[in-house]
LUMKEMAR-9994 format. One line per 8 residues: number of its first residue (from 1); for each residue x negated, y, z of C-alpha. Coordinates in nm, 3 decimals, m for minus. Layout:
NUM = X Y Z  ...
//
This chain:
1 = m0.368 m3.006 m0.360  m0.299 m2.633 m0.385  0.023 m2.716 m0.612  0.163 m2.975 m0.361  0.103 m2.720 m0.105  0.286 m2.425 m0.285  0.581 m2.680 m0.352  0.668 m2.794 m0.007
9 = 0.581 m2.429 0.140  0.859 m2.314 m0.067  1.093 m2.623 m0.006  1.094 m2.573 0.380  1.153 m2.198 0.395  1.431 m2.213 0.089  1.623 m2.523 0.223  1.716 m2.380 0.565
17 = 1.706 m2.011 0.452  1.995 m2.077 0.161  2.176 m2.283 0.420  2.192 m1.945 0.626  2.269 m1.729 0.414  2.551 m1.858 0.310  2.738 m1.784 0.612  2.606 m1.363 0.629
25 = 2.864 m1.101 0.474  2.702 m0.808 0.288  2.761 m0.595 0.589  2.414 m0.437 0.745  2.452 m0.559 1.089  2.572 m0.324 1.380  2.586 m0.304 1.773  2.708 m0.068 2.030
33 = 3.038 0.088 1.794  2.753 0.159 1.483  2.511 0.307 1.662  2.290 0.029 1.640  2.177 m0.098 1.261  1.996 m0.389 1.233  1.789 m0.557 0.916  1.498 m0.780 0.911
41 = 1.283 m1.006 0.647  1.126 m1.312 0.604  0.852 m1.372 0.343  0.649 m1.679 0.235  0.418 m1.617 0.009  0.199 m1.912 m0.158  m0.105 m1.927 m0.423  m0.412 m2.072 m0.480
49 = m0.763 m1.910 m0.332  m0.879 m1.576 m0.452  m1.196 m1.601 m0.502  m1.270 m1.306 m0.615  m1.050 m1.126 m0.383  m0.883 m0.897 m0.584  m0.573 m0.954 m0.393  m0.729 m0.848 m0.042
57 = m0.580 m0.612 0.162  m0.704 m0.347 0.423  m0.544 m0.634 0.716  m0.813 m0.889 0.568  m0.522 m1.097 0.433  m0.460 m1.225 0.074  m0.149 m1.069 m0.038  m0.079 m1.370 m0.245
65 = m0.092 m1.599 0.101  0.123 m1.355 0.304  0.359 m1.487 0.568  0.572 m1.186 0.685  0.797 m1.165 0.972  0.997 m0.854 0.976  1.295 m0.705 1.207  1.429 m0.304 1.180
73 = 1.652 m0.109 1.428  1.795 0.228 1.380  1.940 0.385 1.717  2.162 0.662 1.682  2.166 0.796 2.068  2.342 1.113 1.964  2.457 1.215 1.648  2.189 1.364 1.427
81 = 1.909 1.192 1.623  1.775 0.834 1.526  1.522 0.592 1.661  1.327 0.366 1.392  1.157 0.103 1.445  0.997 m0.217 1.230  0.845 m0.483 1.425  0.575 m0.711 1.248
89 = 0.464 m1.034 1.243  0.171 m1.158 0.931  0.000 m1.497 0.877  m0.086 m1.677 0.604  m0.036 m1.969 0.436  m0.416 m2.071 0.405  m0.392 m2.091 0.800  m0.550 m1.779 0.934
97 = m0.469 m1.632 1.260  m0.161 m1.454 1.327  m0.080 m1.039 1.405  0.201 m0.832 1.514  0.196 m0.466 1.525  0.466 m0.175 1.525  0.485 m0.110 1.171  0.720 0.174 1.204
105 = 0.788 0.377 1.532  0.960 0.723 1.474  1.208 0.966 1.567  1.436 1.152 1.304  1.645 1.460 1.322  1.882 1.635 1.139  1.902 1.964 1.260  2.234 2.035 1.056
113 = 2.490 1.794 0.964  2.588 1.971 0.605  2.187 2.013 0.459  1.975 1.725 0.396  1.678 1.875 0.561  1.522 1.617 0.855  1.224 1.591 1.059  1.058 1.282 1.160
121 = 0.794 1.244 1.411  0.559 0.914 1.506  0.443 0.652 1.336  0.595 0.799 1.005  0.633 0.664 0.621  0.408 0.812 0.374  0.503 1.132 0.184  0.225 1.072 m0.077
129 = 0.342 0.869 m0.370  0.650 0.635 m0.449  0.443 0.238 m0.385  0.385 0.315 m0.031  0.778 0.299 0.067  0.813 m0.051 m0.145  0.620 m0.252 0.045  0.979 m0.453 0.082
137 = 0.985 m0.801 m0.111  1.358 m0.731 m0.176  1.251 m0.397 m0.396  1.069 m0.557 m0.620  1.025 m0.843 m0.915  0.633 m0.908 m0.898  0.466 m1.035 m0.595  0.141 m0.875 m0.627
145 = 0.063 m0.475 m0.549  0.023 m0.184 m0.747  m0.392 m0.185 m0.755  m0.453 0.179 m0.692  m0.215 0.059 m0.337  m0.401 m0.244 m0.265  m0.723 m0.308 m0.409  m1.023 m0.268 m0.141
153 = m1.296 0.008 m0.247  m1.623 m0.001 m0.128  m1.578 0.339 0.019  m1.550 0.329 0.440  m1.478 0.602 0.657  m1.725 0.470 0.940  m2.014 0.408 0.715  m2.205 0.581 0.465
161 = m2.478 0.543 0.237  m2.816 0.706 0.313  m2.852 0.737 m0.094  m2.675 0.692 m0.434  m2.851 0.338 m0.475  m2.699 0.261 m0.151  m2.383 0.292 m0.250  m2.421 0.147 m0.639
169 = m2.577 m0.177 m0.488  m2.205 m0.250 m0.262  m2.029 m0.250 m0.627  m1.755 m0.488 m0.624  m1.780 m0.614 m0.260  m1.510 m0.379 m0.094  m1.442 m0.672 0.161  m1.746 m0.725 0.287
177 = m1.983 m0.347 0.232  m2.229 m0.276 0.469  m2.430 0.091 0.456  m2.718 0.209 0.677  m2.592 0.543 0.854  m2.258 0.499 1.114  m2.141 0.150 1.215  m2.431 m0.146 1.169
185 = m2.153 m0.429 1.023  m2.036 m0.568 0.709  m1.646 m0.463 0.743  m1.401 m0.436 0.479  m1.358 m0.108 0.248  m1.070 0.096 0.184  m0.847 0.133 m0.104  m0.726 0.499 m0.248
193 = m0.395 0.467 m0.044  m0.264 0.197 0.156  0.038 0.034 0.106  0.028 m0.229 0.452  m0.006 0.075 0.722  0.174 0.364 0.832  0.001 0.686 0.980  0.121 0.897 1.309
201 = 0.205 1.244 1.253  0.536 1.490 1.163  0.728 1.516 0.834  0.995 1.737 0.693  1.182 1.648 0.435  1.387 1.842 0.282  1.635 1.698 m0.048  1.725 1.359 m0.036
209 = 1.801 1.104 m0.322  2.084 1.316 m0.445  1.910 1.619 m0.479  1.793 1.782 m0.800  1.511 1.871 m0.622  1.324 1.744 m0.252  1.006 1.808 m0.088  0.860 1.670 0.199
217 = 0.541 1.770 0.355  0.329 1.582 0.688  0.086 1.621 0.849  m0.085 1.284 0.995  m0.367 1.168 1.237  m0.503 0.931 0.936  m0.540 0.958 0.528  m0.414 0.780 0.253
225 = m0.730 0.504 0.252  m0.747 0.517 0.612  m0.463 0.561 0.845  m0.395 0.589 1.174  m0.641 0.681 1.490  m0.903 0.428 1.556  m1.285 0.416 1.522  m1.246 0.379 1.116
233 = m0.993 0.643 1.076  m1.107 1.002 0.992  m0.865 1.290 0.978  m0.611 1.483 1.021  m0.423 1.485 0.698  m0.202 1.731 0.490  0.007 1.580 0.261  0.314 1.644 0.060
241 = 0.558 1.543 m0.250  0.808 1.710 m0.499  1.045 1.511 m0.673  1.304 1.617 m0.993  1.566 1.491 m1.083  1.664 1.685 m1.436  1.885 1.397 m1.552  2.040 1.086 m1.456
249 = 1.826 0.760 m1.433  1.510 1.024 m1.457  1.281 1.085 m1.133  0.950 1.243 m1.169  0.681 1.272 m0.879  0.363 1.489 m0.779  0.203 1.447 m0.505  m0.150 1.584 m0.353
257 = m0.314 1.500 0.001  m0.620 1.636 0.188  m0.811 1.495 0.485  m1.107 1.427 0.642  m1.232 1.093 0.518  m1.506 1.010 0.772  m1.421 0.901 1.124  m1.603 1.099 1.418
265 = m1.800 0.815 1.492  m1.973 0.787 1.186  m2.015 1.197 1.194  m2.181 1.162 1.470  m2.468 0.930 1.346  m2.528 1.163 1.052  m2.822 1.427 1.105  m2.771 1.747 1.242
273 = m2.789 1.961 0.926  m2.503 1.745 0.819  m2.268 1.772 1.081  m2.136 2.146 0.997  m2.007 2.028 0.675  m1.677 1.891 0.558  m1.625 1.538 0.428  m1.266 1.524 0.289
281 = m1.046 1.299 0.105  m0.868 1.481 m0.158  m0.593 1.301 m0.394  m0.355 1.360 m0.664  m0.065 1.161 m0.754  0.170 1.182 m1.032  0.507 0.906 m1.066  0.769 0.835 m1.260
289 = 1.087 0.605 m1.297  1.373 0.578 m1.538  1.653 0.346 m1.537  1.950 0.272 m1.791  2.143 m0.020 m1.827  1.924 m0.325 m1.733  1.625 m0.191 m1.750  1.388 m0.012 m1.486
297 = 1.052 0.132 m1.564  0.799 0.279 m1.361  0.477 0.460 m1.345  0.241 0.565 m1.090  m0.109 0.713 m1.115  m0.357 0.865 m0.862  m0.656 1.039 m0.872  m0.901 1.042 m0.552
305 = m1.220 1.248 m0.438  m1.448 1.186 m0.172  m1.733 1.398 m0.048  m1.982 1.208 0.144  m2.349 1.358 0.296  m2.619 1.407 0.109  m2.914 1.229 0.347  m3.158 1.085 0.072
313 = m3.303 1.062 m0.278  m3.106 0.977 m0.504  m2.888 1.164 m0.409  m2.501 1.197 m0.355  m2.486 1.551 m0.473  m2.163 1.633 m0.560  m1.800 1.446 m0.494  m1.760 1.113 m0.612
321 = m1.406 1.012 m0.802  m1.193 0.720 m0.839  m0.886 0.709 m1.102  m0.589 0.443 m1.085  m0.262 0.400 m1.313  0.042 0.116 m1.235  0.307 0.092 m1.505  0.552 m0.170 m1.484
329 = 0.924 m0.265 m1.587  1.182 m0.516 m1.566  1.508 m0.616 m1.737  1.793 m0.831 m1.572  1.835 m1.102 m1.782  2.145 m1.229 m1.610  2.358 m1.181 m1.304  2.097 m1.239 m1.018
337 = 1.813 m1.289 m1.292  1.510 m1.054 m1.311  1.191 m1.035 m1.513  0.934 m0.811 m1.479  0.560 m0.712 m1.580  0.297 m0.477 m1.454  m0.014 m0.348 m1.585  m0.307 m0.194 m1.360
345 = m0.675 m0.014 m1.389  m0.855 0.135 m1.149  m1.194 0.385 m1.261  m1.470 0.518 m1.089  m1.735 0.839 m1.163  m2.097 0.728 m1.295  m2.336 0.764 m1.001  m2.710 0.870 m1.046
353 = m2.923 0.608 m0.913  m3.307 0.569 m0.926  m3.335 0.360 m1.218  m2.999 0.366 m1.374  m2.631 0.537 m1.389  m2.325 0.328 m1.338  m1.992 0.370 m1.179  m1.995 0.400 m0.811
361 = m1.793 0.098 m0.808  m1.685 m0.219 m1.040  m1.420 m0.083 m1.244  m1.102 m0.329 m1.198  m0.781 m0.379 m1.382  m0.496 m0.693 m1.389  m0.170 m0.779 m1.570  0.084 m0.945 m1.369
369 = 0.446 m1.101 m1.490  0.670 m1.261 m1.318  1.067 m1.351 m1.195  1.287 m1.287 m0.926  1.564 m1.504 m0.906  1.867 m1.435 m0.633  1.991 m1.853 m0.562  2.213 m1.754 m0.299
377 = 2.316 m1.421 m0.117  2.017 m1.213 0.087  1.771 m1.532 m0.038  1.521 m1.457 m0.345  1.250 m1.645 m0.499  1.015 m1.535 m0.720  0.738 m1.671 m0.936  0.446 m1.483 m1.086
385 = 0.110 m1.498 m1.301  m0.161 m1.225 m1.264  m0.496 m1.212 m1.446  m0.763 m1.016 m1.270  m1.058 m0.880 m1.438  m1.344 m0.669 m1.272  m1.672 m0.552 m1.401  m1.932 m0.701 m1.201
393 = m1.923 m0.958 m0.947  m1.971 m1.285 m0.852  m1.590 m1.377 m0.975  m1.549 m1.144 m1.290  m1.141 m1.271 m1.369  m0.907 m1.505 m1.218  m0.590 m1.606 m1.314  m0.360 m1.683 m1.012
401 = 0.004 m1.811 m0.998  0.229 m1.737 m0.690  0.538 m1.828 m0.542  0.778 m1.634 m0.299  1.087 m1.674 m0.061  1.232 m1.401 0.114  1.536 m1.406 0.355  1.634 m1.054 0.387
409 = 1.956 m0.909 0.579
//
């Protein structure tokens, strides 16, 4: 049933979507004499269940059933001054309910036309990292996500454990952890950076993709697990990136972040003593691509740490720490042919509990492959096989297939 499902999913969208895009040029779409550019996306995204959701994302959604309806303007009012914004619309195909949100709502500057420094204010991209700005179907081969910008921790910014066996007992169930200081629910986790949600705050960038060397810095309302300003956000958030350029093809990242993990909600549930103290996010990031010819690699790895109160025995007595690497690559096979493979872990520090020591959470790592094919212009399928394997849990591996069709302009 899941097969016949998948099949006809991908025969409606690809029927009238290659019928369409036959008739586009390659011209980005413009209004008012150039000053307005237009681009949008739709994605259809099929698979069988997840059962062991390792595909779930900080929206609740399986990122292997995503339905993604997507539509960008850039106003230029006055020259050196643009408007950006991405409008959003997400299902899925296993029929849950729909959501639309401004994904992107910002204003950028260029205070001089001859440097590449700008300044954007509102609801901004991420600085940290490279994954977080490829969210876009049409950047990449694979369907699935990088882990370390996907994969749901057990961590949550508006609930803590009282104690280290607290916090050992949630292994592996990052989409459903409860804890018994700050908000009284099971709710979903957070991963070590998001890839589905921008934060508000102010960037300067200076560099651009031509530069030997940029930098951008921000400073947000949210962090990387957690952004944005609502009850489960903590905050605000320092973050900022170099990238080199020493050759052609070559582009190597760092990137470090700090923030307050824990929202003020939960704060203010924890005792008194604990209030005065500090309970940031701090993460390291280090990337890497290199192209030549036909071939693309890249690499991506980041490095978290959390402090989090210390309320009971056993206790959490020092920062716990959480380790991810993404490598992938890909090789055109042929005009409008792609193939592509990624491989992912994600580690956690050993935790103290009563009785034993483990890792604060269910160590996690997957191999994905896949291909992109372009069958007509702006319309790309793709087809892909990931194998999951965690730990500990209920669902220790799955294997899932997946199927995609974007229309893109």
């Amino acid at each position: 049933m899941n097969r016949l499902v998948l099949i006809v999913s991908l025969l409606l969208v690809s029927t009238p979507a290659w019928c369409i895009a036959q008739t586009w040029t390659d011209e980005t779409p413009t209004l008012a004499g150039g000053r307005v550019t237009l681009g949008g996306e739709v994605t259809v995204t099929a698979s069988p269940e997840d059962d062991g959701r390792f595909n779930y994302t900080d929206y609740e959604r399986n990122a292997l059933q995503l339905i993604r309806v997507a539509l960008t303007a850039a106003v230029r009012p006055v020259e050196r001054v643009t408007l950006v914004t991405e409008l959003r619309a997400e299902g899925d195909t296993s029929g849950g309910q729909w959501t639309a949100t401004p994904y992107a709502l910002y204003v950028r500057v260029r205070p001089w036309r001859d440097r590449p420094i700008d300044i954007q204010a509102g609801r901004i991209p991420p600085v940290f990292g490279v994954a977080g700005r490829r969210a876009y179907a049409n950047d990449n081969v694979l369907i699935g996500y990088p882990l370390i910008w996907q994969y749901l921790t057990i961590l949550r910014p508006d609930a803590v454990p009282a104690n280290a066996d607290e916090l050992i007992y949630a292994r592996d169930a990052g989409w459903q952890s409860w804890y018994s200081v700050g908000a009284n629910n099971y709710e979903r986790g957070v991963p070590l950076a998001t890839a589905f949600r921008y934060d508000t705050g102010v960037e300067v960038r200076v560099g651009d993709d031509l530069s030997r060397i940029a930098v951008a810095t921000a400073v947000t309302a949210g962090t990387l697990s957690s952004p944005g300003t609502g009850v489960r956000s903590g905050g605000p958030q320092l973050s900022t990136r170099v990238a080199v350029r020493p050759t052609i093809g070559l582009v190597l990242g760092g990137s470090f972040a700090d923030g307050d993990f824990l929202s003020n909600a939960a704060e203010r549930d924890l005792p008194a003593y604990s209030r005065t103290q500090r309970y940031a996010q701090q993460s390291w990031g280090a990337d890497a691509e290199y192209s030549r010819d036909h071939w693309l690699v890249r690499a991506e790895a980041i490095a978290v740490r959390w402090a989090l109160p210390y309320l009971d025995d056993p206790p959490i007595d020092e920062p716990i720490t959480s380790a991810g690497i993404s490598v992938e690559g890909r090789y055109r096979v042929a005009p409008g042919v792609t193939v592509g493979a990624r491989v992912d872990h994600i580690g956690f520090s050993t935790l103290a509990g009563k009785y034993e020591s483990l890792p604060w959470d269910a160590p996690v790592s997957r191999v994905e492959g896949g291909i992109a094919w372009n069958i007509a212009r702006h319309v790309t399928a793709r087809f892909s096989v990931q194998h999951n394997h965690r730990q500990r849990g209920q669902v220790t591996s799955s294997t899932l297939p997946a199927a995609q069709v974007s229309l893109w302009f």
